[in-house]
C-alpha positions in Angstrom: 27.9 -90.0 -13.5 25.5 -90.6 -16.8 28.5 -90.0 -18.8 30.7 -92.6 -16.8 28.2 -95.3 -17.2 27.4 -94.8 -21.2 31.8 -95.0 -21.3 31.6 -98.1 -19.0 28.5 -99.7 -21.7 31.1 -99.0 -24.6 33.6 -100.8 -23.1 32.0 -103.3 -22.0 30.4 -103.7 -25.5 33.6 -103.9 -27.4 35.6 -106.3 -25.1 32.2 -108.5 -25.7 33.3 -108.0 -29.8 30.8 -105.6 -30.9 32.6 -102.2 -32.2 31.4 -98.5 -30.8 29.6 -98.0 -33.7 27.2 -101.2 -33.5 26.8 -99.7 -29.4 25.4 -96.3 -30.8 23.2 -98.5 -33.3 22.0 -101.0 -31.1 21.3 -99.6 -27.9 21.0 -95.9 -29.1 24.3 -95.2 -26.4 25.8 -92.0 -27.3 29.2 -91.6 -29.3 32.3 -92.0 -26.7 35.8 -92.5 -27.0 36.4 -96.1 -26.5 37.1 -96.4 -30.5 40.2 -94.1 -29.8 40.8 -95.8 -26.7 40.9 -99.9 -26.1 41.1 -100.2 -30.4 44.5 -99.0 -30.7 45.9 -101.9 -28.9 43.1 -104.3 -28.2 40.5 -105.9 -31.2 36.8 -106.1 -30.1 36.3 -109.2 -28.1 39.4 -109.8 -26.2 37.1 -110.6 -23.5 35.2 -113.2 -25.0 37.8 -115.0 -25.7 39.5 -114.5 -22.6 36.2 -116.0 -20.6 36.6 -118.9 -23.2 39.6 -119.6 -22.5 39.0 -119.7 -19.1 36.3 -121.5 -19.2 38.0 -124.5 -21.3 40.7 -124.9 -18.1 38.3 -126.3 -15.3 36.2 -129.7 -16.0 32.8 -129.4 -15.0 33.5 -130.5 -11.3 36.1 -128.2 -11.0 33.7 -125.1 -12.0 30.7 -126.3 -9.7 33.3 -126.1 -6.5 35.1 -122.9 -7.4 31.3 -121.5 -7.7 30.4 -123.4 -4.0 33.3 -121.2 -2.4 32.5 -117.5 -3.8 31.5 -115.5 -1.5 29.4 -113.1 -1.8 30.9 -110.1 -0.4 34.1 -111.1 -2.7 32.1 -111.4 -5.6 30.4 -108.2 -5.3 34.2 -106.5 -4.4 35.3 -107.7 -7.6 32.5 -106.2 -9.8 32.7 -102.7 -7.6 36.2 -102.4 -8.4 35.9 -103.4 -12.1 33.4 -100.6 -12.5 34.8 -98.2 -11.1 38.1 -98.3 -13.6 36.6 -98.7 -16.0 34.8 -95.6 -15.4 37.7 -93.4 -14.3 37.8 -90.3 -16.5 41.7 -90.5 -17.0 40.8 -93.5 -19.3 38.4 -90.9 -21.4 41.3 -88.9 -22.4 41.2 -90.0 -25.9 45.7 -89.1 -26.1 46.1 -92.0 -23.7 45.3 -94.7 -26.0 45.1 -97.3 -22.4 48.7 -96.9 -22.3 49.2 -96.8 -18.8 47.5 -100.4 -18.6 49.7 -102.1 -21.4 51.6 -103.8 -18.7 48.5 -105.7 -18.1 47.3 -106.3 -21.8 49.7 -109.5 -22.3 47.7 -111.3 -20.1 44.7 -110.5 -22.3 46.9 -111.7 -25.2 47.9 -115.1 -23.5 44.0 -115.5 -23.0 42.6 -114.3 -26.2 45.0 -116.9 -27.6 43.3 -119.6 -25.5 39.9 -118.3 -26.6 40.6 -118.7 -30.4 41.8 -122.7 -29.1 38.6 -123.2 -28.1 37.2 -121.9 -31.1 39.3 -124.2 -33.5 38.8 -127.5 -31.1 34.9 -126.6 -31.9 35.2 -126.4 -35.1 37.3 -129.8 -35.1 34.6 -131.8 -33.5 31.5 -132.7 -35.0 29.6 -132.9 -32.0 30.2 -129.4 -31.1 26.6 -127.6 -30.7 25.7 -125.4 -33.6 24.9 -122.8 -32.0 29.1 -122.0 -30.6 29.6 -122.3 -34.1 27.5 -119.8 -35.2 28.7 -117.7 -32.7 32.7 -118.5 -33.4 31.7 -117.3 -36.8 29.6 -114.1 -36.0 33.3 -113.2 -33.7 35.5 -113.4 -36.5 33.2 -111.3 -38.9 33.4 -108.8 -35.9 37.2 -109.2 -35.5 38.1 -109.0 -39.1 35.4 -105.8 -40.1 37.7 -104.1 -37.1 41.1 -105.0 -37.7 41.9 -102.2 -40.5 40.7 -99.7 -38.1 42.9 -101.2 -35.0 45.9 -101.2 -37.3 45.4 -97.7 -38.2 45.2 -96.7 -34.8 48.3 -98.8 -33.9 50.6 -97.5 -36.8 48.9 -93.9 -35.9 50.3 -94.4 -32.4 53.8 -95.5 -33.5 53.5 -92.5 -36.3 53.4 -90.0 -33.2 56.8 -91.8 -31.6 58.7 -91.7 -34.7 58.0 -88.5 -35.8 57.8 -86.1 -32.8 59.9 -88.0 -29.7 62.3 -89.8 -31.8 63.4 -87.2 -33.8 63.5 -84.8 -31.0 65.4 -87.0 -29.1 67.8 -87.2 -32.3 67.9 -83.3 -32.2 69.0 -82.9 -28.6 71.5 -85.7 -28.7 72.8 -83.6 -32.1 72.8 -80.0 -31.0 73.1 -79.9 -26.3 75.8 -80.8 -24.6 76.8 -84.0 -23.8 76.5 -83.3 -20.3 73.7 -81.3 -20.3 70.5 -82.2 -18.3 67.0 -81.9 -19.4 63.6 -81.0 -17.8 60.5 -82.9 -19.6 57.2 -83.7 -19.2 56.3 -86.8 -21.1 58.9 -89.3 -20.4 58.1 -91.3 -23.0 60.6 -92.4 -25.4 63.0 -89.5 -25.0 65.0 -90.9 -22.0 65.0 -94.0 -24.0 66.3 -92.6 -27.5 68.6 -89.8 -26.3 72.0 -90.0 -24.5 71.6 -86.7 -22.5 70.0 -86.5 -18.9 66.7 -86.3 -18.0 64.8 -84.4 -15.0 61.4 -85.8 -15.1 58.8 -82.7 -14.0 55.6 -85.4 -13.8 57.2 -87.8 -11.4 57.1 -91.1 -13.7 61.4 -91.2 -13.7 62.7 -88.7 -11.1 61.8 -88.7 -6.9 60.1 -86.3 -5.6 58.0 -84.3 -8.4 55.0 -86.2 -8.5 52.6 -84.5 -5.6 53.9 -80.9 -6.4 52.9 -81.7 -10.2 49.5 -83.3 -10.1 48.7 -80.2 -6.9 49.7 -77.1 -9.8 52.4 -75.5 -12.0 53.3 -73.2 -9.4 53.5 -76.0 -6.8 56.3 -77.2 -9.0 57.8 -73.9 -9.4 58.3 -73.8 -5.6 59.4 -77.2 -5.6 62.2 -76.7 -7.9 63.0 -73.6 -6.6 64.4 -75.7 -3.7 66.4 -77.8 -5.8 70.4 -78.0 -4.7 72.4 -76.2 -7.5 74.2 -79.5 -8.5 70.6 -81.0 -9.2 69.4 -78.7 -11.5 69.1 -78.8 -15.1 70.1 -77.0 -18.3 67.3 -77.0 -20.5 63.2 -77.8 -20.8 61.6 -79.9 -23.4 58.0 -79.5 -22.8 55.0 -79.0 -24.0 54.1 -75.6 -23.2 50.7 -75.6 -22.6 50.9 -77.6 -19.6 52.7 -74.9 -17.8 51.2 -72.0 -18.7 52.9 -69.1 -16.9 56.4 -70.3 -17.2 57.3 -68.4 -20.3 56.1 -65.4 -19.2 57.2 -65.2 -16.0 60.8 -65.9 -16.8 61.3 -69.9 -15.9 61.6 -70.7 -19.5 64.5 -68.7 -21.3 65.7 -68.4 -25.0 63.5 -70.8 -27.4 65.8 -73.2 -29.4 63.9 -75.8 -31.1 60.0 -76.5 -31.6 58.1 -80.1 -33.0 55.3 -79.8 -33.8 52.7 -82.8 -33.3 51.8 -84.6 -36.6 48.4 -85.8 -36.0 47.1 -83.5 -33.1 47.3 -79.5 -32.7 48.6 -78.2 -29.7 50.8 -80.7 -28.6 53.9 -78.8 -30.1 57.2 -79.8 -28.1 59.5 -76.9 -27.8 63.2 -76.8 -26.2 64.1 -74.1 -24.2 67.2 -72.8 -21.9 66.4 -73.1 -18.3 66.7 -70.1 -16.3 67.4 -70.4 -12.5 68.2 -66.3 -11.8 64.1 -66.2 -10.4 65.1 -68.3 -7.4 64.5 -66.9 -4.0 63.0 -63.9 -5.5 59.8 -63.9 -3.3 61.6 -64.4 0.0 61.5 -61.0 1.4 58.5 -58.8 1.8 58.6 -55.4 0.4 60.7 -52.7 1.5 57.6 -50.2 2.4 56.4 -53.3 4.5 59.4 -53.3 7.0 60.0 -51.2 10.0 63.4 -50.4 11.2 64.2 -52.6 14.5 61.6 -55.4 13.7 63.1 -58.8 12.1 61.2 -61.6 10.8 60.8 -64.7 13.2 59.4 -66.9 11.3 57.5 -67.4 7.1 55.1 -69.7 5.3 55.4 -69.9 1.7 52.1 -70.8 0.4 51.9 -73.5 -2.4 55.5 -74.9 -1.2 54.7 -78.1 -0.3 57.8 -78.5 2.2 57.1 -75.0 3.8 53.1 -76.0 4.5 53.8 -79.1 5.7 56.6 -77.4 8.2 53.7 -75.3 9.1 51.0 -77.5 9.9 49.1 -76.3 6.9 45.9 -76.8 6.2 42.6 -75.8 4.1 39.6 -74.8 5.0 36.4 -75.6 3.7 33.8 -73.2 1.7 30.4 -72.7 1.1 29.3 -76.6 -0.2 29.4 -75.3 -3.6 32.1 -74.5 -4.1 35.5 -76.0 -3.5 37.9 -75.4 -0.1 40.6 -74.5 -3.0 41.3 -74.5 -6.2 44.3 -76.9 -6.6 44.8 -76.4 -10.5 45.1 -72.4 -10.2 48.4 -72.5 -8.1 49.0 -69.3 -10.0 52.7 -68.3 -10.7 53.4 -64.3 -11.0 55.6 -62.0 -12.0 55.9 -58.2 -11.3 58.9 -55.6 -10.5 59.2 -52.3 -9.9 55.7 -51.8 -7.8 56.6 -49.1 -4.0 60.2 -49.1 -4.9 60.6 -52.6 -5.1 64.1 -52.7 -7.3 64.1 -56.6 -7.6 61.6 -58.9 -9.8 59.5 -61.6 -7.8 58.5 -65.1 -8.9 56.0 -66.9 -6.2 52.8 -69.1 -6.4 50.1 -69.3 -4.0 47.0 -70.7 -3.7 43.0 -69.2 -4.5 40.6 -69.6 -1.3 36.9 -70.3 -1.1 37.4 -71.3 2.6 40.1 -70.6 4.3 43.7 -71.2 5.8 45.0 -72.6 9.0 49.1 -73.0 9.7 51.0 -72.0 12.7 54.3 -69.3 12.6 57.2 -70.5 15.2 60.0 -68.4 16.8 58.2 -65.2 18.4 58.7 -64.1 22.0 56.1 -64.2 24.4 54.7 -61.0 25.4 55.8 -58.7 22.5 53.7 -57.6 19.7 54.3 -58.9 16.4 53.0 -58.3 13.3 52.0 -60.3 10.0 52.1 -59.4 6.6 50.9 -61.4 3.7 51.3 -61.6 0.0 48.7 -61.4 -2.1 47.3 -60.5 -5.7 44.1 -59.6 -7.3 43.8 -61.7 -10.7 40.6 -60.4 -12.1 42.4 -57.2 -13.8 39.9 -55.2 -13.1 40.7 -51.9 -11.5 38.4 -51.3 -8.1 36.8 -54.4 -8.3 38.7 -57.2 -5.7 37.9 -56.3 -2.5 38.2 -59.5 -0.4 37.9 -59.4 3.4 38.5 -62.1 6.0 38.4 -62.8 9.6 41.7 -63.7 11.7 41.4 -66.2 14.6 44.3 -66.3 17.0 45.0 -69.5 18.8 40.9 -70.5 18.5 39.7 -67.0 19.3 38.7 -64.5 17.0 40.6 -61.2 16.7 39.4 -58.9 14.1 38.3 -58.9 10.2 41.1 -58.2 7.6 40.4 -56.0 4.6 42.6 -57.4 1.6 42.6 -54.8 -1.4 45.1 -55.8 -3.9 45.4 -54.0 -7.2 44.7 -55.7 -10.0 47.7 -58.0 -11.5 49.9 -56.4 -9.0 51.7 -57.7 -6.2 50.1 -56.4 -2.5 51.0 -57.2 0.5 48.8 -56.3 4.1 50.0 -55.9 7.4 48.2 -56.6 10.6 49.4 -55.8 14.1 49.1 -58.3 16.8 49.0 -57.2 20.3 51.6 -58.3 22.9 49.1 -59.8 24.9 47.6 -62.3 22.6 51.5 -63.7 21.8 51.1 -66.1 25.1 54.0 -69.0 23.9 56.7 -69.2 21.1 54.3 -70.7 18.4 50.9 -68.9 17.1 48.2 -70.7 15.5 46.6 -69.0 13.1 42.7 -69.1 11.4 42.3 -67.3 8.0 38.6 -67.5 7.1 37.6 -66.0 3.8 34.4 -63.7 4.4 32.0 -64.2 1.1 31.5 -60.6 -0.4 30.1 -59.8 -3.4 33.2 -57.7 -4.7 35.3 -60.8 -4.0 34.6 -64.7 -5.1 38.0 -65.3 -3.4 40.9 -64.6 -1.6 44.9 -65.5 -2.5 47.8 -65.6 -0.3 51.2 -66.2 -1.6 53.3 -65.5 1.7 53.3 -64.9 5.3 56.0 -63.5 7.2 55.6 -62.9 10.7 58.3 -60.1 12.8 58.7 -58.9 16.0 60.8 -55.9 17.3 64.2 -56.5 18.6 64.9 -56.3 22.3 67.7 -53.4 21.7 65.1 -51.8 20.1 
């Protein structure tokens, strides 16, 4: 919150005309990134001379009645809601530059323009008080000692364009197929520059992505794991790092081309062949898991947004330090050849502080099932993860489950389920994570729920 309101001072400082640095001078506020942010599109003071401006439209009578109906509820709205964007910590992201609010800044333009009227008129009138034209000089000293800097910034920004998306964009269109459709991250300029299709992964030009991107990486993976044959793509250009398991696990194929950023490390582009031979992988539970004569009635894939939803599923909350789940660790694995298990698997599924509730569908009344889950310990060390829950069934408790994954493998528990608690066709059921000191967490992948058949 302290850091929020020093950014929101900084801003507010430097749409007033005065830069960052005269802010840390001043007022002793601490360094912040609004001199990477508003001053690569906007000089100090836009503000100001946007209130000028507006100022100089209403006569005096005009102003005194539009103050007479304010309210003060409305007024008060309008200051809340201006603070709080100007605090939002997606604008401290110091790779953003404001460019998501650009759409708005010609109004700021159109304004400013009035502003600097105002200013001239003064200095055209002889009566104007000395004191405005003290101050219309102080704001040009401020706008001209920061207008190198802002053009560095802007040419810097435009620098980044030319030399990484453009030219990438010239590569694809140069070396892919005409035909050939491609998976990206940062729209940007590329859809704009190249004459190949694009598959937006963040959401910003292609339905659908958006919530499975901003919930985690293996959210996505499920998500386009669903994708119709004729809707999928050929290739990803992407910046690796924001997907940090794909390469590994076998979503990202054969490397072709890499760009490096010019101005900051890390945000290398790379191209690479999309593979699509992972898909439905993680459907099935292991072999050593199944019994002859039971089939599965019914599954939850955990992290697939489409299959939760079918499922009713929800989170539970933890202890109130911690968080119910942690959203950004939708982890994506990859492991073959673990009890005789001859195929490779690819899933995602989601870390619990708290705990899981979802319902399975299908099952026969009267006949015992049982549940088997996917899971996977991810702190690599050998003996350690030992996670145990307890199971309610419809709203009643059952029993506790003992979860003991070995470490970066692939596990999956059974638990039986006694004919008599399966009263209807659909089973609600309670996963709550029991706090241990061997475990900090729980994960669960997949749920697959069978029951014998009759013939059986």
């Amino acid at each position: 919150m302290k850091a929020s309101w020093t950014h929101f001072q900084h801003i507010v400082l430097f749409l007033l005309g005065l830069s960052p640095e005269a802010g840390e001078t001043l007022l002793g506020l601490r360094p912040q990134a609004p001199r990477h942010l508003l001053s690569a599109y906007l000089p100090p003071g836009t503000l100001l001379l946007l209130l000028l401006a507006t100022v100089g439209i209403f006569n005096r009578r005009q102003w005194q009645d539009f103050l007479r109906s304010i309210r003060p509820w409305w007024f008060l709205g309008v200051v809340a809601t201006m603070t709080a964007v100007a605090t939002l910590y997606c604008y401290a992201e110091k790779s953003h530059h404001w460019r998501y609010l650009l759409p708005l800044f010609p109004l700021l333009f159109v304004g400013a323009a009035g502003g600097l009227s105002r200013i001239a008129s003064a200095f055209r009138s002889r009566s104007a008080p000395w004191i405005f034209r003290t101050l219309a000089i102080l704001f040009v000293i401020a706008q001209g000692s920061h207008l190198l800097f802002w053009a560095n910034q802007y040419g810097r920004e435009c620098g980044i364009h030319y030399k990484k998306h453009f030219q990438l964009a010239r590569w694809m269109d140069k070396h892919l197929p005409e035909q050939a459709r491609i998976a990206i991250n940062d729209a940007g300029i590329l859809p704009y520059a190249s004459e190949r299709r694009f598959f937006d992964l963040v959401g910003l030009t292609t339905r659908g992505t958006t919530i499975p991107f901003r919930v985690g990486y293996g959210a996505l993976a499920e998500y386009l794991e669903r994708l119709p044959e004729e809707e999928r793509f050929d290739y990803y250009c992407v910046f690796p790092r924001w997907f940090p398991s794909y390469k590994n696990i076998g979503l990202f194929g054969e490397e072709l081309f890499s760009m490096d950023d010019p101005y900051t490390s890390g945000y290398e582009k790379k191209v690479y062949r999309a593979r699509w031979d992972w898909v439905g992988s993680g459907d099935q539970p292991k072999r050593l898991s199944l019994m002859p004569g039971w089939n599965i009635r019914d599954r939850l894939d955990v992290a697939d947004l489409r299959s939760e939803a079918e499922h009713g599923y929800t989170l539970l909350p933890g202890p109130a330090r911690k968080r119910p789940a942690d959203l950004q660790a939708n982890l994506v694995y990859h492991y073959a050849g673990e009890d005789r298990l001859d195929w490779a698997v690819v899933d995602a599924g989601r870390q619990h502080r708290g705990g899981e509730r979802f319902q399975l569908r299908n099952l026969d009344p009267g006949r015992p099932a049982r549940l088997i889950v996917r899971t996977a310990d991810i702190s690599g060390i050998p003996g350690r993860f030992v996670a145990t829950v307890a199971v309610h069934l419809d709203g009643a408790f059952f029993q506790q489950w003992e979860l003991s994954p070995k470490p970066w493998r692939w596990s999956e528990e059974v638990l039986s389920i006694p004919a008599d608690l399966i009263a209807r066709p659909e089973l609600e059921l309670e996963i709550r994570f029991l706090e241990g000191e061997e475990s900090p967490f729980y994960g669960s992948y997949y749920y697959w729920i069978l029951q014998e058949d009759e013939a059986s």
